[in-house]
DRENFILUM-617864 format. One record per residue (C-alpha): residue number from 1; residue in one letter; x, y, z. Coordinates in Angstrom, 3 decimals, m for minus. Layout:
N
NODE kolmar seza     east    north       up
NODE    NUM    A        X        Y        Z
...
This chain:
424
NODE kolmar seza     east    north       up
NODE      1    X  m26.998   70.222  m57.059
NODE      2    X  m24.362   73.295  m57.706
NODE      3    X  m23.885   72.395  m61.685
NODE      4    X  m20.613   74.535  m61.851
NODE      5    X  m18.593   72.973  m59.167
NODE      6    X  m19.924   69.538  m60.222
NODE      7    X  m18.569   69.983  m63.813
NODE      8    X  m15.337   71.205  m62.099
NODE      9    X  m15.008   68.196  m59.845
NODE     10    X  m15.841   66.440  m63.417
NODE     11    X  m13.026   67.791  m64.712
NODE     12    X  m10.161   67.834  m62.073
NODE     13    X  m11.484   63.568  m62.000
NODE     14    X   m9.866   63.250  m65.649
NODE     15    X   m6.827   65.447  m64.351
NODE     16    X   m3.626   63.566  m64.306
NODE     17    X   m1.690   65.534  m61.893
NODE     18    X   m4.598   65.443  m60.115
NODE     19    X   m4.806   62.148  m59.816
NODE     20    X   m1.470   61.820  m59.489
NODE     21    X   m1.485   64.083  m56.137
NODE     22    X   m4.453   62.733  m54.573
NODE     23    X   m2.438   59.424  m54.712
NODE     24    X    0.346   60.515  m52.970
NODE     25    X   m0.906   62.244  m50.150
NODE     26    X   m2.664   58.796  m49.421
NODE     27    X    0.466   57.066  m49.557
NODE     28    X    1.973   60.173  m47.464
NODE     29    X   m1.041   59.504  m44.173
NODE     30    X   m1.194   55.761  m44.860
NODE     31    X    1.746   55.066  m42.975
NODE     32    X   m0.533   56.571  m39.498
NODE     33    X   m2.318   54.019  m37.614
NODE     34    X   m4.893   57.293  m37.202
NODE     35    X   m5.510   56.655  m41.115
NODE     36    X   m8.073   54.789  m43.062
NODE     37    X   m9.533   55.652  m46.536
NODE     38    X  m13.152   56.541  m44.921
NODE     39    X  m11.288   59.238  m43.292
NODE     40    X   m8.880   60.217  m46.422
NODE     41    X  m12.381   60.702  m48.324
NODE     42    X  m13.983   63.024  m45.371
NODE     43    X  m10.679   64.631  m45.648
NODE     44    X  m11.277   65.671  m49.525
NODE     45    X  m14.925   66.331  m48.440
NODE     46    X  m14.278   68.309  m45.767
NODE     47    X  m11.986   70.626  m47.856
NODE     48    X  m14.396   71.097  m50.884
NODE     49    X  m17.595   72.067  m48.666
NODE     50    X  m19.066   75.003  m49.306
NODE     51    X  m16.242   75.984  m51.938
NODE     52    X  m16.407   77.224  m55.307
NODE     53    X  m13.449   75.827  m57.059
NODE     54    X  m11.275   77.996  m60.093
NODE     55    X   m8.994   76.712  m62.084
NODE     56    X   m5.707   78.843  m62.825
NODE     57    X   m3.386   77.767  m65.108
NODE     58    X   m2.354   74.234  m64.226
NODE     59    X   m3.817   74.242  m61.169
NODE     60    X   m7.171   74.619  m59.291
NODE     61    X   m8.076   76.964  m56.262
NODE     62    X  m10.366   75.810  m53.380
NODE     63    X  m10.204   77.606  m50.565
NODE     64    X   m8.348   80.872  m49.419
NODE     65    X   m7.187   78.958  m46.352
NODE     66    X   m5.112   76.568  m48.583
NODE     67    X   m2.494   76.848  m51.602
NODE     68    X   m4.019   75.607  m54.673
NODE     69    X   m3.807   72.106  m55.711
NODE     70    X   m1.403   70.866  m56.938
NODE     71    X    1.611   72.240  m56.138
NODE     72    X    4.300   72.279  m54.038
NODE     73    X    3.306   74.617  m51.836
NODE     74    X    0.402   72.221  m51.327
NODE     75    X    2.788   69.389  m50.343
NODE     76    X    4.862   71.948  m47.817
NODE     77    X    1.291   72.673  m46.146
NODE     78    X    1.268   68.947  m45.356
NODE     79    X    4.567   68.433  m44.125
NODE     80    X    4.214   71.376  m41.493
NODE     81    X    4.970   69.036  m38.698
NODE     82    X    7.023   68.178  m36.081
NODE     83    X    7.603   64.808  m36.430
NODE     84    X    8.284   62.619  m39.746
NODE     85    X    5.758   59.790  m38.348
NODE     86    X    1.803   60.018  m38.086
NODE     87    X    1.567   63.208  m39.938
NODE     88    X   m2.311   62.676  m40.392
NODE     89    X   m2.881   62.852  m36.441
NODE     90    X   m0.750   65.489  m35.672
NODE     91    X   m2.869   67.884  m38.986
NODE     92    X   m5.814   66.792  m37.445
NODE     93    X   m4.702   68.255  m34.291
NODE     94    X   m3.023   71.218  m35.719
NODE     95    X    0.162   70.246  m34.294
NODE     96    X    2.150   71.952  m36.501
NODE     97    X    6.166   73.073  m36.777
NODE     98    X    4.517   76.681  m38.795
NODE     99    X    1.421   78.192  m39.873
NODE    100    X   m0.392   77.650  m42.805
NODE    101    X    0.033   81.437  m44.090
NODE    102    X    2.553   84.419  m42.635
NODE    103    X    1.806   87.290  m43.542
NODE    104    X    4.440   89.990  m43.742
NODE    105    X    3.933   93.537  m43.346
NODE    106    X    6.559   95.075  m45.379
NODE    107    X    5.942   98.906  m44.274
NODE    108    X    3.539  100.906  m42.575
NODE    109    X    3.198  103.675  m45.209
NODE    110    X    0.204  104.506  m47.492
NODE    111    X   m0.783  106.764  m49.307
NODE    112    X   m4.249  105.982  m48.011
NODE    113    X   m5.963  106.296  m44.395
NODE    114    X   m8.324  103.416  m44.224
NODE    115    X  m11.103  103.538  m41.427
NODE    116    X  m10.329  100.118  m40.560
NODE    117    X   m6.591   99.802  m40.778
NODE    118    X   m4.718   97.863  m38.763
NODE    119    X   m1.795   99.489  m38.934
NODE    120    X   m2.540  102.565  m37.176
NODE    121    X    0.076  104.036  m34.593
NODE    122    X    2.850  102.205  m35.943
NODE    123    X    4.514  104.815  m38.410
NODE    124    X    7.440  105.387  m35.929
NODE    125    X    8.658  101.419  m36.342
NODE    126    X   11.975  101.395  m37.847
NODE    127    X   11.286   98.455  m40.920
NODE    128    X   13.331   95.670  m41.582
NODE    129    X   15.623   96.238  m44.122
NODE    130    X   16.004   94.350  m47.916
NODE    131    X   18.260   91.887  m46.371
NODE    132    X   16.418   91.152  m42.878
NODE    133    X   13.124   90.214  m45.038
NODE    134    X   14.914   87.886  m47.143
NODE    135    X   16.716   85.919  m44.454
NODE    136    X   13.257   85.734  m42.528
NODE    137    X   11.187   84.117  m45.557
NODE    138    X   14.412   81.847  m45.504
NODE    139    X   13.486   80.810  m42.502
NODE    140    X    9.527   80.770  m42.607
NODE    141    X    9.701   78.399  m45.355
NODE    142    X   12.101   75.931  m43.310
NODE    143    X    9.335   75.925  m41.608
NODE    144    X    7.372   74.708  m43.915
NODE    145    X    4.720   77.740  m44.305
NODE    146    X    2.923   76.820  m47.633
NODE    147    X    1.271   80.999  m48.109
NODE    148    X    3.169   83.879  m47.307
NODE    149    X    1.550   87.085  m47.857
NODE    150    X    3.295   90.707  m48.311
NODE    151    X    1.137   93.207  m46.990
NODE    152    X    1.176   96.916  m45.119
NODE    153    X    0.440   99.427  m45.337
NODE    154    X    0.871   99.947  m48.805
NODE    155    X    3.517   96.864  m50.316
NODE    156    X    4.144   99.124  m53.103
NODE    157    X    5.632  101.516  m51.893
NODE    158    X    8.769   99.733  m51.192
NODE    159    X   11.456  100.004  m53.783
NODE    160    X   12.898   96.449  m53.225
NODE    161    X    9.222   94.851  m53.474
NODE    162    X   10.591   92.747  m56.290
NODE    163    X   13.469   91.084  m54.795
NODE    164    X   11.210   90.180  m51.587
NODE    165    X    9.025   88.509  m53.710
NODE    166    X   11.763   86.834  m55.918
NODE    167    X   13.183   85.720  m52.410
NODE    168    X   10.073   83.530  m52.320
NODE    169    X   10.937   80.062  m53.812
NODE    170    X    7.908   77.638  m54.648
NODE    171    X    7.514   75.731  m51.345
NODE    172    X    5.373   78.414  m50.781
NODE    173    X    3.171   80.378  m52.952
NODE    174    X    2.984   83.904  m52.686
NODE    175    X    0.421   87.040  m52.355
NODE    176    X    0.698   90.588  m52.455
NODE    177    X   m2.045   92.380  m50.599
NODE    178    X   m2.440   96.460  m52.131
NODE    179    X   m4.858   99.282  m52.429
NODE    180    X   m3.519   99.515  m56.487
NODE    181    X   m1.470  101.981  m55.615
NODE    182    X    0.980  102.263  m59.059
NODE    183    X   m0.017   99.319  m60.471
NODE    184    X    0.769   99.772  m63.677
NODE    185    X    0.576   96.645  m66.106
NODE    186    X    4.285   96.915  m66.691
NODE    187    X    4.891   96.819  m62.799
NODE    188    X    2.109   93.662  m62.630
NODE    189    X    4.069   91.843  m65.635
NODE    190    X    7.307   92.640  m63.416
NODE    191    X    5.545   91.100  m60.127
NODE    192    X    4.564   88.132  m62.387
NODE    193    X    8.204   87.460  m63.557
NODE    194    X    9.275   87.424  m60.023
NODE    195    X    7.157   84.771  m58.891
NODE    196    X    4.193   86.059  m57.438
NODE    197    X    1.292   84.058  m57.540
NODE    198    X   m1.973   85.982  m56.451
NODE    199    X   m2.917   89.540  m56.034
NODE    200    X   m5.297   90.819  m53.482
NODE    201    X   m6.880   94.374  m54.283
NODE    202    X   m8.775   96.706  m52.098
NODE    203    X  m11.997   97.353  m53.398
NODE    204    X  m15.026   98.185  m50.907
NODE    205    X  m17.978   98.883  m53.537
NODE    206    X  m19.338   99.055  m56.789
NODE    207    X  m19.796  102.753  m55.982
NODE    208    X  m16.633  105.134  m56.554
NODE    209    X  m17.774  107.511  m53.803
NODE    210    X  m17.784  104.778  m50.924
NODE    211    X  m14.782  103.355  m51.534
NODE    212    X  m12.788  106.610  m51.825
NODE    213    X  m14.323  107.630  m48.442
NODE    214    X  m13.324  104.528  m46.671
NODE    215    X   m9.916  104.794  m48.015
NODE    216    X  m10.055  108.210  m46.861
NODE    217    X   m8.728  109.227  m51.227
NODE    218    X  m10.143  110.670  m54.456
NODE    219    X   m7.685  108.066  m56.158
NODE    220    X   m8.665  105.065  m54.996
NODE    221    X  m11.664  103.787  m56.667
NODE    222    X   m9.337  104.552  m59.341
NODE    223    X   m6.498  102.588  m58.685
NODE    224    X   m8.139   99.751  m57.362
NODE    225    X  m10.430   99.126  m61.145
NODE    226    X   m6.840   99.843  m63.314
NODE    227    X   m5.096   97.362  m60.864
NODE    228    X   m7.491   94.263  m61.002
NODE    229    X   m7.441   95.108  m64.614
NODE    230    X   m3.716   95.001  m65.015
NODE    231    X   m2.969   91.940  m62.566
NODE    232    X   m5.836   90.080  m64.664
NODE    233    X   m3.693   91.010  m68.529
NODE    234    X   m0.257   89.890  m66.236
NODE    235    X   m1.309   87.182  m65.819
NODE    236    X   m1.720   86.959  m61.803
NODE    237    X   m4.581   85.027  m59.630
NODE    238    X   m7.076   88.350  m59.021
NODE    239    X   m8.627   88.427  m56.326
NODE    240    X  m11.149   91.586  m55.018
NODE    241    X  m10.800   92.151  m51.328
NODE    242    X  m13.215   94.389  m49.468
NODE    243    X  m14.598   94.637  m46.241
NODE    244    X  m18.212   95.351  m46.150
NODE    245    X  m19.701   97.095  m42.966
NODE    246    X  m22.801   95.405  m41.392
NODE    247    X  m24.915   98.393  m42.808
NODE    248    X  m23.853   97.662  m46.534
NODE    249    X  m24.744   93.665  m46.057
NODE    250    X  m27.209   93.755  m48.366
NODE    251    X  m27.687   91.508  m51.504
NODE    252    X  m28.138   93.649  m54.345
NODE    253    X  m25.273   95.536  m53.131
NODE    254    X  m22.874   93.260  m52.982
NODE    255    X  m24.093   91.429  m56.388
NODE    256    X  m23.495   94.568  m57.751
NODE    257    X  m19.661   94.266  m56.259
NODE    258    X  m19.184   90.936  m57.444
NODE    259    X  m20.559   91.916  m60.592
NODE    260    X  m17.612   94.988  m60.886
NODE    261    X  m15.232   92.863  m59.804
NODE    262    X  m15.580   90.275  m62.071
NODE    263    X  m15.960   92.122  m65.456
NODE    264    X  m12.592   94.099  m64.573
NODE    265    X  m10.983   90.985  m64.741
NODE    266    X  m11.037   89.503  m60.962
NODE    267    X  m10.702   85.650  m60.208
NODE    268    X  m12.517   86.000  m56.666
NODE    269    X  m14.001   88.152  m54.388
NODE    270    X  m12.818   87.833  m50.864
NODE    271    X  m15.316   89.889  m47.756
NODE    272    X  m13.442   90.426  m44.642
NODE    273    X  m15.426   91.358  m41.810
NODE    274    X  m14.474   94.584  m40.058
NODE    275    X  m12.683   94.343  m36.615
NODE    276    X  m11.884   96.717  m33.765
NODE    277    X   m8.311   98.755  m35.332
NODE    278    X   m7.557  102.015  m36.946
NODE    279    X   m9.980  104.342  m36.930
NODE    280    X  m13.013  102.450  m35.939
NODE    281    X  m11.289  102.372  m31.985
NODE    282    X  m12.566  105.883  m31.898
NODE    283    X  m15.848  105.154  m33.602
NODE    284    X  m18.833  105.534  m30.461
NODE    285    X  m21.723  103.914  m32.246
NODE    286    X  m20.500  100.548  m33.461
NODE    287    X  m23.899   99.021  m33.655
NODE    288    X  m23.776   99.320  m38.103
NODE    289    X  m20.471   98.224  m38.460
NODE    290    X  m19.919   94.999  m36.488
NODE    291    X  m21.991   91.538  m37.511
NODE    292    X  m23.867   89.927  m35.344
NODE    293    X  m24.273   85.798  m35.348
NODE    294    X  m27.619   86.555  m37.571
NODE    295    X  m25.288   88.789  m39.873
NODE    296    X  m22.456   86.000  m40.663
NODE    297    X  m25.221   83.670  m41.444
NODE    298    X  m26.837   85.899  m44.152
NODE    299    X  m23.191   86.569  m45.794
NODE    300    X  m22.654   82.903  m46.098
NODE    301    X  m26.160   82.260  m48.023
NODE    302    X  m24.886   85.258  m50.132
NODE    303    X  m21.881   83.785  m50.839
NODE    304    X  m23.349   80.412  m51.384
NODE    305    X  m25.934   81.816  m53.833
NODE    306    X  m23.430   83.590  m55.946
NODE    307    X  m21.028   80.338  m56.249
NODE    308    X  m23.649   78.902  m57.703
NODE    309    X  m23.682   80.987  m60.904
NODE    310    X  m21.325   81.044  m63.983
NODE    311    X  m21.231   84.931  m64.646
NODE    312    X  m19.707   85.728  m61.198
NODE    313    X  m16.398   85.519  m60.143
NODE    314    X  m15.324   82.660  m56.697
NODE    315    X  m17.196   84.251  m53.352
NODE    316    X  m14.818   83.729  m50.313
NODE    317    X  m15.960   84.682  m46.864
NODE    318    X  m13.864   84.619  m43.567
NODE    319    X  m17.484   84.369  m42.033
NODE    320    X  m17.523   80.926  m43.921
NODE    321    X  m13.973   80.265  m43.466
NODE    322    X  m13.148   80.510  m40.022
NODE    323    X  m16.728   79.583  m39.187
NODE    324    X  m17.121   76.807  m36.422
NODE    325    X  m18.638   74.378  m39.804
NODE    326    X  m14.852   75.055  m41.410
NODE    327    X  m11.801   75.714  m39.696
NODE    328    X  m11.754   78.183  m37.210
NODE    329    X   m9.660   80.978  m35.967
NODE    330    X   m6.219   80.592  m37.073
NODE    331    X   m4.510   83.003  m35.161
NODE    332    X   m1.257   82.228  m33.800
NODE    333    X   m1.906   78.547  m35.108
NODE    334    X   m2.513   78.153  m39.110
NODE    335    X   m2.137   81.764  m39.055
NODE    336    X    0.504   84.901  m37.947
NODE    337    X    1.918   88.059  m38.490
NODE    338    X    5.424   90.018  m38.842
NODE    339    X    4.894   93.861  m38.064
NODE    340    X    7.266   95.680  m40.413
NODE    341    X    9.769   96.009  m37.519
NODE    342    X    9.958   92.339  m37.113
NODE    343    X    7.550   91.664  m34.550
NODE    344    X    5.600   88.661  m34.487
NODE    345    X    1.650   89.034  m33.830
NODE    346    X   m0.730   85.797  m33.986
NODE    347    X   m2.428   87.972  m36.892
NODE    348    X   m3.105   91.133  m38.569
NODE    349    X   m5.780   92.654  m36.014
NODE    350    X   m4.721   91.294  m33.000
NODE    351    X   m1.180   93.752  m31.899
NODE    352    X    0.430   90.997  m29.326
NODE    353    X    3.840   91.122  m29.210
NODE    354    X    5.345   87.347  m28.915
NODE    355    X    9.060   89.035  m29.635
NODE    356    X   11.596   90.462  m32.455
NODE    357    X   12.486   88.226  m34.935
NODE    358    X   15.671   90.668  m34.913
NODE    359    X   16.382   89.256  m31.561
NODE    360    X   15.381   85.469  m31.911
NODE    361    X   14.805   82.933  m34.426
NODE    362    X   11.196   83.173  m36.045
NODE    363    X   11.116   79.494  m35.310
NODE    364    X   11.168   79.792  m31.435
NODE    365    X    9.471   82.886  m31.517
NODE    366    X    6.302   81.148  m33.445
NODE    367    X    6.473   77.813  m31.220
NODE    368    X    6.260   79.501  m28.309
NODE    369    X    3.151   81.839  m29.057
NODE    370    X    1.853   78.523  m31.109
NODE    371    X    2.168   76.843  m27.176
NODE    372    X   m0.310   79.010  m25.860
NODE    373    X   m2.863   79.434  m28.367
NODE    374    X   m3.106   75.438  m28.689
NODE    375    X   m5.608   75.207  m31.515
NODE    376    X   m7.662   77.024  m33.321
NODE    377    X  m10.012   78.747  m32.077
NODE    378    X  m14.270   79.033  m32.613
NODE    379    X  m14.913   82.727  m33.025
NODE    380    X  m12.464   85.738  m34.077
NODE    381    X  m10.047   86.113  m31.704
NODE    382    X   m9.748   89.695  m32.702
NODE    383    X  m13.171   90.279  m31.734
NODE    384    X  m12.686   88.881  m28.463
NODE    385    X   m9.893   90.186  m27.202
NODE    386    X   m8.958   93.833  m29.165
NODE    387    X  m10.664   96.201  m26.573
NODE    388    X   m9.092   94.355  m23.814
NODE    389    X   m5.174   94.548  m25.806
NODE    390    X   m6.012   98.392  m26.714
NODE    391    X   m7.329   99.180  m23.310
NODE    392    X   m3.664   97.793  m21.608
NODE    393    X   m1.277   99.267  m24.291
NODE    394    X   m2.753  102.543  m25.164
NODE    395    X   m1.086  104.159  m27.107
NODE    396    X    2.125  101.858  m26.709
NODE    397    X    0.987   99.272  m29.016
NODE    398    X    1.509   96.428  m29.732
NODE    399    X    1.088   95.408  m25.986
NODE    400    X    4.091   93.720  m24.103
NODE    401    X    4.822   89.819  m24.189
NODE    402    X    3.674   89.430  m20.279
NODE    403    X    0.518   91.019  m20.618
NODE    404    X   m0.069   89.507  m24.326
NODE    405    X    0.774   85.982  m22.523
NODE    406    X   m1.896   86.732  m19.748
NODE    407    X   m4.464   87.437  m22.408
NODE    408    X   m4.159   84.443  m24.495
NODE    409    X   m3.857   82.184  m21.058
NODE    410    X   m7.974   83.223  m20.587
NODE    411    X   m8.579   82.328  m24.474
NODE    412    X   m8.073   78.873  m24.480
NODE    413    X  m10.853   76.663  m26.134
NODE    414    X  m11.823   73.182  m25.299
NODE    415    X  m13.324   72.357  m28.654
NODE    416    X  m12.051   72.231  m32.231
NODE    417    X  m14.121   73.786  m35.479
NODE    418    X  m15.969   71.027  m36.724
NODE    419    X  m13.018   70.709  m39.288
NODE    420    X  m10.840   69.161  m36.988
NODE    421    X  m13.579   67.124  m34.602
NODE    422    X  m14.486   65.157  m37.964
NODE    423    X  m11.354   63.887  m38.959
NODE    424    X  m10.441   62.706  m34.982
């Protein structure tokens, strides 16, 4: 038995709001003939699985994939639908009227040149201005998006970064995604006052050297330890982000990382796994960087064992994640993208173009591309179908809507992550 997350379940049991919440999102599904408390108590299962729960402030965190609990933004998550009746059957079928989480990249400068950016070849984009961004979170929160991340490029860099995030009211919560760049405490206390909820910093190893070679800058080590640091004093949800190469998946290692991370003052540690972008499309030996099915199952017991003690920081994985055990591939369903010209992708690594939200309504934009991807998907569809997108567009990315629509017509899945297939 995992002691820690059994004296936090302990202890969010005695919470009133808690309580309180759990109550009425019952009262919210009972109304569906789809409903029944058996399921309602898979449902709660289901999402704590495998998790490592925090608490922050008043409330507690459980999963990257969802807002923490409770809050509004919790309650907007639920209400992503497109009808006011049976909202339990159409979650369970992730028929949905937006995605879980937009994320929203705000420029395509940096002072850095990652080896695994995705936002190579891009530079020339002309970015949506102050005003553009805040009419289009208007509008992604109408549709009910409950996460909406501000990303890049570097975030930071943008002088109006404050009023974008005070644009953000609480239906949804809010996360900044940086390489630390200029962090200063005063500018984390600033982000705080805003609104912002959670931080995610770049931070790729325990060792200085590493990281400032992946980042391609003597600085960054640097400003990635002072960052965590200051978001921690500010008062933000830290969280660590790095993506580890299959050649550094190795357990010491990365209990080193967590270790770092967590006595600089982060919350979590969250491992991406690196996909075909940036720099790595003109890598020839890809055999040490990409994981094999063998690979994602060793980072999960990682992550597993290092939930399981106090001294650690909260292990995330997106191998656990969007595993087939959790809840899949999100893209273009509980997940999607705005390029900083407006452009909507179904994620961060995949460079579709479904259309300009400069030229049509995010809404119908999103509903459309959510029509073809149908549900979410088992496996990464970023590792499926990047050669194929960067083989077609060349060096005119992102590729076209026609030949983006083709692509995601021969992607379609029959089966749901096991997520889904429990609760039908």
């Amino acid at each position: 038995m995992n002691l820690n997350k059994f004296g936090m379940l302990a202890r969010m049991a005695f919470d009133r709001d808690v309580l309180f919440s759990i109550h009425k999102m019952y009262n919210i599904f009972k109304e569906d003939k789809n409903f029944n408390l058996s399921k309602y108590i898979k449902l709660i299962s289901s999402m704590l699985k495998g998790e490592k729960i925090i608490n922050f402030e008043d409330k507690y965190i459980i999963s990257p994939f969802l807002p923490p609990f409770p809050s509004k933004a919790f309650y907007t998550n639920i209400m992503a639908v497109e009808e006011s009746k049976d909202i339990f059957t159409q979650q369970i079928y992730a028929k949905r009227s937006g995605p879980i989480s937009m994320y929203l990249s705000l420029t395509n400068k940096c002072p850095n040149n990652c080896i695994y950016c995705s936002a190579k070849n891009r530079l020339d984009e002309e970015e949506l201005t102050t005003h553009e961004w805040i009419r289009l979170i208007e509008d992604i929160q109408d549709m009910n998006t409950s996460i909406i991340g501000l990303t890049g490029g570097e975030p930071m860099v943008r002088e109006d970064i404050y009023d974008i995030i005070g644009a953000i009211d609480d239906r949804s919560v809010s996360t900044l995604f940086t390489s630390g760049y200029n962090l200063t405490l005063e500018r984390a206390k600033e982000l705080k006052a805003r609104g912002l909820f959670s931080i995610g910093i770049s931070l790729d190893s325990y060792d200085r050297d590493k990281h400032n070679y992946n980042r391609n800058s003597e600085k960054a080590f640097e400003y990635a330890i002072s960052a965590i640091q200051n978001s921690r004093k500010a008062g933000i949800y830290t969280m660590a982000q790095t993506v580890i190469l299959k050649e550094e998946l190795d357990e010491e290692k990365l209990f080193r990382l967590f270790k770092l991370a967590g006595e600089n003052g982060a919350h979590e540690v969250k491992i991406l796994e690196p996909i075909l972008s940036g720099n790595l499309l003109n890598e020839k030996n890809l055999s040490n960087v990409f994981y094999s099915i063998e690979d994602r199952r060793r980072l999960i017991e990682i992550q597993h064992k290092a939930n399981r003690k106090n001294n650690l920081p909260k292990i995330t994985t997106f191998a656990y994640t969007e595993s087939e055990e959790k809840y899949g591939c999100g893209a273009g369903t509980q997940h999607s993208y705005i390029s900083a010209s407006g452009h909507l992708y179904p994620c961060d690594f995949v460079p579709m173009d479904f259309g300009c939200t400069r030229e049509k309504e995010i809404r119908e934009l999103w509903k459309e591309m959510n029509g073809l991807m149908e549900k979410p998907k088992i496996g990464c569809l970023a590792q499926r179908v990047n050669k194929e997108v960067y083989e077609k567009a060349g060096q005119e990315l992102p590729l076209c809507k026609e030949e983006s629509i083709e692509i995601c017509k021969k992607c379609i899945y029959n089966e749901y992550p096991k997520y889904y297939r429990d609760l039908q």
